[in-house]
Every structure is written in C-alpha cells, then in structure tokens.
LUMGUDREN-152926 format. One record per residue (C-alpha): y, z, x. Coordinates in steps of 0.001 Angstrom, whole numbers. Example, Ala and Ser with C-alpha at 12.3 -4.5 7.8 and 13.67 -1.06 7.14 Angstrom:
# LUMGUDREN-152926
<atom <-4500 7800 12300>>
<atom <-1060 7140 13670>>
# end
This chain:
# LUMGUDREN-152926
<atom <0 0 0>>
<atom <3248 -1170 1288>>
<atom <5726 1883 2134>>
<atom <8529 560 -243>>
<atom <6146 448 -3112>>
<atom <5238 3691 -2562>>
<atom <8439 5685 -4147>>
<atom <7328 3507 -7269>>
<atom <4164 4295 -7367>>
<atom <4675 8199 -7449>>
<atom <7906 7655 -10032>>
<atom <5320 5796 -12177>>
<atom <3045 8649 -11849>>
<atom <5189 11692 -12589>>
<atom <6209 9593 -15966>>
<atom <3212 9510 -17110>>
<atom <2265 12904 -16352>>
<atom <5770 13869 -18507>>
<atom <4159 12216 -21491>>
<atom <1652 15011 -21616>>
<atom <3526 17568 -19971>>
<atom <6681 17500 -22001>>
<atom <10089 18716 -20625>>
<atom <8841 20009 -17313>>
<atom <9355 17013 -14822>>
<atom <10747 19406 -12334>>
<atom <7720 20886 -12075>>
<atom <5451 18063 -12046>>
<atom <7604 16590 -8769>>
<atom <6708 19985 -7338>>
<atom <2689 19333 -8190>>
<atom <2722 15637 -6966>>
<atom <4897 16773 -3653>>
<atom <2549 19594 -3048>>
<atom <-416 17275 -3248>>
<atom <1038 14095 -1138>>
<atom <1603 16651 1416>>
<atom <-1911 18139 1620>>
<atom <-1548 21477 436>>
<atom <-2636 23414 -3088>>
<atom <-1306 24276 -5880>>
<atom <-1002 28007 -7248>>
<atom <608 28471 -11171>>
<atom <1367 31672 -12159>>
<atom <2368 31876 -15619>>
<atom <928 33201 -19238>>
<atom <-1578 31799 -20764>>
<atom <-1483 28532 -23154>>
<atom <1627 27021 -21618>>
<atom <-76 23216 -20038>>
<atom <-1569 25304 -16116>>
<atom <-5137 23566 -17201>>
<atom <-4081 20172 -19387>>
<atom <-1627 20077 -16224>>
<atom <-4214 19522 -13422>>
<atom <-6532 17314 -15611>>
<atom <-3852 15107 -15762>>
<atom <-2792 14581 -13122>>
<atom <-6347 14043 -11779>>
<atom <-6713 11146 -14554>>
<atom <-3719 9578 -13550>>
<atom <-5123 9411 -9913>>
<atom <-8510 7979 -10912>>
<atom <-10034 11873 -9105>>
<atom <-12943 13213 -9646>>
<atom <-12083 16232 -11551>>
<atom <-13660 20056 -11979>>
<atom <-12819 22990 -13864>>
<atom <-13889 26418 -12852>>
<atom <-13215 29548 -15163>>
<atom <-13262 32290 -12907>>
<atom <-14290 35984 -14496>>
<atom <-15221 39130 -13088>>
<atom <-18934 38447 -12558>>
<atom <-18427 34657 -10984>>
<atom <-20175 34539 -7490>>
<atom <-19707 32812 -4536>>
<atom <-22964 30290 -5332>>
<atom <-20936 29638 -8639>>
<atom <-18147 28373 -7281>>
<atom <-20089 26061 -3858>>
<atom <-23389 25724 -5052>>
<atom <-27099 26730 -4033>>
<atom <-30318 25313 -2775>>
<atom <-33293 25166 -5357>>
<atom <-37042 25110 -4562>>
<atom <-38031 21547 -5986>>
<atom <-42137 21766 -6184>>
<atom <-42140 17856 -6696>>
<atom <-40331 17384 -3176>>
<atom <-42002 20609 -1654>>
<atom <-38733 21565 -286>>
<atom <-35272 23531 -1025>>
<atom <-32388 21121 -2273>>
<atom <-28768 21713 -2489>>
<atom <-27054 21439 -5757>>
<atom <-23614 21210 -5399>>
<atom <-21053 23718 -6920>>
<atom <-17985 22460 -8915>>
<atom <-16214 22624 -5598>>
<atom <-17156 19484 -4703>>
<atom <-15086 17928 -6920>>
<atom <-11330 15618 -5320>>
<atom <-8918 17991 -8096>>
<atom <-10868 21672 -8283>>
<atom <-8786 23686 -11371>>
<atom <-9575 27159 -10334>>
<atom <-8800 28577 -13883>>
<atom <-7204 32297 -13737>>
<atom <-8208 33326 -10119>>
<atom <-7161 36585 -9974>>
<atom <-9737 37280 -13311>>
<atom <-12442 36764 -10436>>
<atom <-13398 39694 -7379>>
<atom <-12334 39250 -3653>>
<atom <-14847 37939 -2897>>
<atom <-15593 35052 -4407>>
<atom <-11513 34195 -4168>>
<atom <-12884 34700 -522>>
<atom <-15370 31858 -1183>>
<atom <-12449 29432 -1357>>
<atom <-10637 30191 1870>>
<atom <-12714 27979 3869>>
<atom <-12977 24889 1412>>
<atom <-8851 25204 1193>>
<atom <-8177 25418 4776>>
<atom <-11149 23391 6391>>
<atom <-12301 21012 3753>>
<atom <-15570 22034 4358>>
<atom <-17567 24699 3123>>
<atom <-20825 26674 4706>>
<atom <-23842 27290 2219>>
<atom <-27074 28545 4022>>
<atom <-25238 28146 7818>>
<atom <-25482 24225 7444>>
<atom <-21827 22661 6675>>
<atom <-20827 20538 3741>>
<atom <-17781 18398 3615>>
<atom <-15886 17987 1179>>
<atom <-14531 14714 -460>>
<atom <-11181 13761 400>>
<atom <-8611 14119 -1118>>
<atom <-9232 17692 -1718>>
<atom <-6755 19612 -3823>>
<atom <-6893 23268 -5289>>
<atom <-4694 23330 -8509>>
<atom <-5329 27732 -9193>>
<atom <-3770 29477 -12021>>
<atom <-3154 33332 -11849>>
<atom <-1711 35401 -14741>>
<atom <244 37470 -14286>>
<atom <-707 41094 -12087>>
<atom <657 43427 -14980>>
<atom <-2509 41947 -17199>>
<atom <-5679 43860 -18215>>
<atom <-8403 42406 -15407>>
<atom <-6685 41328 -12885>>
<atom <-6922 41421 -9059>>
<atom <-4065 40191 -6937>>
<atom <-4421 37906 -4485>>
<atom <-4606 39055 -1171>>
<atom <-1840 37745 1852>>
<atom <-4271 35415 3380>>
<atom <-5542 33866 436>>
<atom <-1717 33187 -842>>
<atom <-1096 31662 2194>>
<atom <-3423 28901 1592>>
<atom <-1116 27731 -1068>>
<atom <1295 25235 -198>>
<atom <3238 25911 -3560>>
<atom <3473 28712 -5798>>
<atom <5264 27569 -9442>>
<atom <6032 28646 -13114>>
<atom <5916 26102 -16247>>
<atom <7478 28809 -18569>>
<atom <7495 28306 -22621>>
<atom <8850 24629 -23080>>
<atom <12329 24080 -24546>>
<atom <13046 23583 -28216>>
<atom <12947 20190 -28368>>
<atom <9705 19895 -26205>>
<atom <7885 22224 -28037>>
<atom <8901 20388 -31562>>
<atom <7228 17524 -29763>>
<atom <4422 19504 -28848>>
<atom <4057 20216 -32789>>
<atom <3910 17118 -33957>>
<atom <2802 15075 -31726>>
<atom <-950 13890 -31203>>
<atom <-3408 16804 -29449>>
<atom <-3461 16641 -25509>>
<atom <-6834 15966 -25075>>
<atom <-6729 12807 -26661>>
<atom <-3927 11384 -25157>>
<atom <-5204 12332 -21678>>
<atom <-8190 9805 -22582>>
<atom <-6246 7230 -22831>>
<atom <-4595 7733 -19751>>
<atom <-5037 4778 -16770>>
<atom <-5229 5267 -13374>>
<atom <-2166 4554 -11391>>
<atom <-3961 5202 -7870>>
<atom <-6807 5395 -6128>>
<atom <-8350 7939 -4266>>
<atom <-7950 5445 -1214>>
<atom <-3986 4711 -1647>>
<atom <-3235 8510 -1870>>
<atom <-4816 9117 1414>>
<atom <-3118 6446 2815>>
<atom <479 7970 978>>
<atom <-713 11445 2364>>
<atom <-687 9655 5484>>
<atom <2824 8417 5028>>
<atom <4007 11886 4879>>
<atom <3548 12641 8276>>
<atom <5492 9204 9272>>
<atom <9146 11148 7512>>
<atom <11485 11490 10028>>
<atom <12688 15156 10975>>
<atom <15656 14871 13600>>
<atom <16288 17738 16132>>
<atom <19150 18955 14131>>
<atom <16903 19536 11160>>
<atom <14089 21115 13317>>
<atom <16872 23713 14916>>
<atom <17767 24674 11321>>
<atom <14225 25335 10163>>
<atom <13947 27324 13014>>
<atom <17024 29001 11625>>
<atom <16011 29835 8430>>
<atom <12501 31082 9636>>
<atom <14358 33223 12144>>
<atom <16480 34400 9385>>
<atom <13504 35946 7244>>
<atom <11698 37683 10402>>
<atom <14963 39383 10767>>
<atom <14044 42809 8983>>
<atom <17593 42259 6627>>
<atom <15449 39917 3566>>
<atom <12039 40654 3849>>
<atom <9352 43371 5295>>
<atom <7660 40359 7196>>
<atom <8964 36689 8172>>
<atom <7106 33588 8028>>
<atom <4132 32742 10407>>
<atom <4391 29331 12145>>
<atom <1759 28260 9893>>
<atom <4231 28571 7140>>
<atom <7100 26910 8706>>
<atom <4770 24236 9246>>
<atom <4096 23939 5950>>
<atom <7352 24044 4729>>
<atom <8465 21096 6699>>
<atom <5494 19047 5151>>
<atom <6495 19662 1775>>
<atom <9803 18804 2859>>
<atom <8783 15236 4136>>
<atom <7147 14963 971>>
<atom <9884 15747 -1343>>
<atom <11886 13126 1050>>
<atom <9278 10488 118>>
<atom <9221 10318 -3093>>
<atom <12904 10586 -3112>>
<atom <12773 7298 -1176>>
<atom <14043 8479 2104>>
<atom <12139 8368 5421>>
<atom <13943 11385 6854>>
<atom <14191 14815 5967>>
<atom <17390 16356 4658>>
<atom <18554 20317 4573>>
<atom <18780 19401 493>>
<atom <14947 18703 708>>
<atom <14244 22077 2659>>
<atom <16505 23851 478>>
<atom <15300 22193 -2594>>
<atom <11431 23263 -1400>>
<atom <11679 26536 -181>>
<atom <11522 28806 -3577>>
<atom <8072 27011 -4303>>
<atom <6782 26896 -752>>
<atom <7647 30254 897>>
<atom <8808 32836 -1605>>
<atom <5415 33866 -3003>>
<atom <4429 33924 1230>>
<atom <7312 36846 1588>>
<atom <8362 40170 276>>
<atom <11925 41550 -219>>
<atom <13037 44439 1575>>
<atom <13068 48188 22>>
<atom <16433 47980 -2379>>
<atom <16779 44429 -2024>>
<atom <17316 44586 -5654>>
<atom <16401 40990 -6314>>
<atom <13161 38669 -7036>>
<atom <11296 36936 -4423>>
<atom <12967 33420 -5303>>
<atom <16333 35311 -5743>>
<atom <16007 36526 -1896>>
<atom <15369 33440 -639>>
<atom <18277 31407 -2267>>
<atom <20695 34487 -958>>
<atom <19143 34128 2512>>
<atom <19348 30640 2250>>
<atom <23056 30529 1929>>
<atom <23497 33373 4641>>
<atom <22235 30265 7457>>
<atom <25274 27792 8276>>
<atom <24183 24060 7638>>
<atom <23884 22168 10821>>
# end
C-alpha cells in the first residue's frame, strides 16, 4: 500500500467504525492509533456503554480474526492459552489452542479475573508468544489486546497490578453517549446486525505493512529533547510518586508517530505528544500526596509546566 493512500485508508476506517460507535470518534482515533502503533488497548468504563461491540468492530472492519474472552473469578490460565489433550486415535497429547490465538483478543472485564491468570497475558502482550508445557507458541500477527476493566470501586474486582498496566499502550473512557447519539442508539437498527454487514477495509497484510510505516515518522532532535523534558518532568517528585520508565517514553513516542500518520504528516509534532499523553501515560503514573487532581488532570498541568521547544 502506497504511503499517501494510507491516511485514507485509516479515515475510511474510523468512519465506519462511527457508524456503530455513534458520537465517540475521538475515541475510536485513539483505538486505531493505539493499534497502528503496536500496542493494546485497556477501556475502563461501566458496563453497557459499546467496550465489547467496540473491539468486534473494529476487528470486522480489518478482515481479523476475532476472540472474545469473559474473564471471571474462576478463569485459569489454560482458559485463556489453551491445553494439550490425550488423543487415543493419534496415541499422543495435542495442543488445542486457547482464544488467545486469535489477531483482535477482547479480554472482557479483566480485573473480574485473579492475578494470575491476568498474569497469563503478560507474555502474549509483550512477546507475542506464549509458553504452554515449556514449548513456545507464536502468535499470529497482528496481535492486539482490546481489555475492558470496570471500574475498582465494583463488587469483584481486582486491580491491575503496575506491570500488567504497563503493557497497555492506551488506557481510555467511552462514557454514556450524548443526547443525540443515544436517540440514535434508540432507534436505530441493533448493533449486531449492522456489524454483519460490515466489509473489510484492510487486510491483515496492509496493517502490518501500515504498522510498519509508523516507525518510518520522522521525530527531529528538537522533539526528542522535549520528550526527554516532559519525562524528566514527571520523575521529578513535584507530579507524581514515580516517573516514567524508558519503556514508557518509548511508547509514548510510538503512539505519537501514529497519531502523526493518520493525521497525514510524516513527522511528529509537540500537538501529537500533547494530544497522546492523557491516554498513553496517565493510567502508567500516580499523583503526588495532595495533588488534589485526577491522573489525566496532573498530566495536562505538568504538561503546561514544560516550555515548548
């Protein structure tokens, strides 16, 4: 696929996901950005506002093979990657694969679920592999997590621990539509059918190749020393109780070049970092004792605190 095509193609894609997903295109930028730049998805929100028609969706619309997992507080590990069975006819164990196998893996409510099996999903989210019986499995590609989490104050749930939040690129809310979405919602057609009907707008092959792309964005020195800035700024003890690991900052500058892609840009502006950085490094961070403010909140007022270059 030819680079200038490319801003189309994701346009083209987000508009169709808006058909389903009404009055939230804001958030569906942040969902295709997260996945062009190779990272996962995690939705916190309540429950019944679009987390799972969402990801289904947007895997239709890509042509991906697509999995849902429910997770509870009795799902185990073998669940979720999948076990080997005795088959007499073959006189041998064979693997069956989990749901994890899958390109678009919806990891429904995944705080409902123990530590460890949200253990079980480090590996597959990081490597793109996973280890069953010490042989290793890899996973197809593209591989993206799309989990939702309610929220912590709920009956039954566990919160994620720091090293499993750090495997999410993004971290974003839908919130209740507006009124005129939701009077669309009411009487229009149901989801489900609509999704059917749905055509593929890429393959599996050209959104490798776009995820590819991503790396190609240009970031200039300039924009490098005031990423550097801003990570300083949060392992400075005055926003939060711990800065950003390097891993993180990395990260952050991905979904950057992404957000400059589909924006039709091949370089990376301090609008797409600031633009970014509420999805992709508040739910990595924690405000300071007093701070009196949310997590998104303190980043936007540390934000402004570091002079543009």
């Amino acid at each position: 696929m030819a680079s200038k095509e490319l801003p189309r193609q994701l346009a083209a894609l987000v508009d169709q996901i808006s058909t389903i997903i009404v009055g939230k295109r804001t958030q569906i930028e942040d969902c295709v950005a997260c996945l062009l730049a190779g990272g996962h998805l995690l939705i916190e929100d309540v429950p019944g506002v679009g987390k799972t028609t969402l990801a289904h969706t947007l895997a239709v619309s890509l042509g991906l093979k697509f999995s849902r997992v429910q997770f509870t507080a009795d799902l185990m590990p073998s669940d979720l990657v999948g076990v080997s069975v005795y088959e007499r006819s073959k006189e041998a164990f064979v693997f069956h694969q989990g749901p994890v196998f899958a390109q678009v893996l919806l990891a429904d409510e995944i705080n409902r679920a123990g530590p460890k099996t949200q253990s079980a999903l480090l590996e597959a989210m990081e490597e793109h592999q996973v280890t069953v019986e010490n042989e290793t499995r890899a996973l197809p590609r593209p591989f993206f997590v799309i989990a939702t989490q309610n929220p912590t104050d709920q009956l039954g749930t566990y919160p994620l621990p720091e090293s499993q939040l750090d495997r999410f690129l993004m971290c974003i809310t839908l919130g209740y539509p507006d009124r005129a979405s939701e009077r669309a919602l009411l009487a229009g057609e149901d989801r489900r059918g609509a999704i059917e009907r749905l055509q593929p707008l890429m393959s599996a092959q050209a959104l490798v190749a776009a995820q590819r792309e991503v790396h190609g964005v240009h970031a200039s020195p300039a924009l490098l020393d005031y990423l550097q800035a801003l990570i300083a700024a949060t392992r400075s003890g005055q926003w939060f109780v711990e800065g950003l690991s390097p891993r993180a900052g990395i990260a952050w500058l991905r979904a950057a070049r992404a957000r400059a892609l589909m924006a039709q840009r091949d370089y990376v502006a301090p609008d797409d970092l600031q633009a970014i950085a509420p999805q992709t490094i508040a739910h990595r961070l924690v405000p300071v004792a007093g701070a009196g403010r949310g997590r998104i909140e303190q980043v936007r007022a540390m934000m402004e605190s570091v002079a543009l270059p």
